[in-house]
C-alpha positions in Angstrom: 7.5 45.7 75.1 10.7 47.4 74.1 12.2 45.6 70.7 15.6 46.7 70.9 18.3 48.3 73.2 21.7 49.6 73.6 24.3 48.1 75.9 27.0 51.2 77.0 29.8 49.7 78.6 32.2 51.8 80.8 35.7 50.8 81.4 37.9 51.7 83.9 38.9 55.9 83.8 42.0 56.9 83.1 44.6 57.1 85.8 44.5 60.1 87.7 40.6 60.5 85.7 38.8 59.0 88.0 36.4 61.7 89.8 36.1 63.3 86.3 35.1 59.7 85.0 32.5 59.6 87.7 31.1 63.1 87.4 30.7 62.0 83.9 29.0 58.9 84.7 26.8 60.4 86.9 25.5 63.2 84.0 24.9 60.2 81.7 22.7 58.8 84.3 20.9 62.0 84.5 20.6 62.5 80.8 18.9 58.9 80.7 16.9 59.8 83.1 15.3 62.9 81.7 15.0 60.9 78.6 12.9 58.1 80.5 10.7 60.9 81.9 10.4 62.2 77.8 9.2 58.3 76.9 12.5 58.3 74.7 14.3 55.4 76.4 14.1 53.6 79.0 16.9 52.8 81.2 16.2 49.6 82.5 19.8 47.9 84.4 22.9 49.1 85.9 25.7 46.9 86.9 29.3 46.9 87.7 31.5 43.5 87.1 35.2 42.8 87.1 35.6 43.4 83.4 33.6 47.0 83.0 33.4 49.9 85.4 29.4 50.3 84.7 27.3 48.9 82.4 23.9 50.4 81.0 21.3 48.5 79.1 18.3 51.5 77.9 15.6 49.6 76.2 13.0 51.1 73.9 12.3 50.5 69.7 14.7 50.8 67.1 13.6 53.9 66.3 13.5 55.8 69.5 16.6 54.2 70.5 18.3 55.6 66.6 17.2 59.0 67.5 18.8 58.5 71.1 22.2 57.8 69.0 22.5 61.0 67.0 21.0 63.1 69.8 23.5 66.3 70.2 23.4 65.2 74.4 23.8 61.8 73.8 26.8 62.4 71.5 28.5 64.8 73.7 28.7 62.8 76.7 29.8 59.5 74.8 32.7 62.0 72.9 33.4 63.2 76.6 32.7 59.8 78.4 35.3 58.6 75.4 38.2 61.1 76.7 38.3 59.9 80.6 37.3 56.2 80.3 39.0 53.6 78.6 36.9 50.9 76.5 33.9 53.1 76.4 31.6 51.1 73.7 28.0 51.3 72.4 26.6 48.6 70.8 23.2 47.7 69.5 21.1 44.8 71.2 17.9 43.1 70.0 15.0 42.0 72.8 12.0 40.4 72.9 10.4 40.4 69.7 13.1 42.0 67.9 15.2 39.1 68.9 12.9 36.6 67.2 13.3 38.7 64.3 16.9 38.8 64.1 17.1 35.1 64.8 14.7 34.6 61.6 17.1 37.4 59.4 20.3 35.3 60.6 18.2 31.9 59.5 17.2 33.1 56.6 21.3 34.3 55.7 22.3 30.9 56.3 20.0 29.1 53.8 20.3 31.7 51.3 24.3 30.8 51.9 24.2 26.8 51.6 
């Protein structure tokens, strides 16, 4: 079971952007995908709400997913992604057992603090 993840939220494009934003979007998807195939990541949901265009969660451990993060691909798209879309963000996520874990590190902060 995957430990940690990344959550890559996609905002709207800028005006005027938007098949560019897509074309992007779509390369992303295919980059993911290649990397699921490599056992990298795992791109596990997709969905589109009000507030964000897309959102992507990949899952996968800490490790692969830190690898994923400095990957030349990975950091070209998300430079490119960055230039068309507004509030493109990428933020770290813990899951499943890594959650536990960072429930038990923030636990753990607390007492130390009081």
């Amino acid at each position: 079971m995957a430990d940690a993840g990344l959550f890559i939220g996609w905002g709207a494009p800028v005006r005027g952007r938007e098949a560019k934003g897509l074309e992007v979007f779509n390369e992303t998807l295919t980059y993911f995908g290649a990397c699921r195939k490599r056992a990298r990541s795992r791109v596990s949901s997709r969905s589109f709400s009000r507030h964000m265009v897309a959102t992507i969660l990949l899952r996968g451990s800490e490790e692969r997913l830190a690898q994923l993060r400095v990957d030349d691909e990975f950091v070209r798209l998300s430079t490119r992604a960055s230039l068309i879309v507004e509030g493109v963000g990428v933020i770290g996520a813990a899951l499943g057992d890594g959650l536990e874990d960072s429930i038990a590190t923030y636990q753990q902060a607390i007492t130390d603090l009081i």
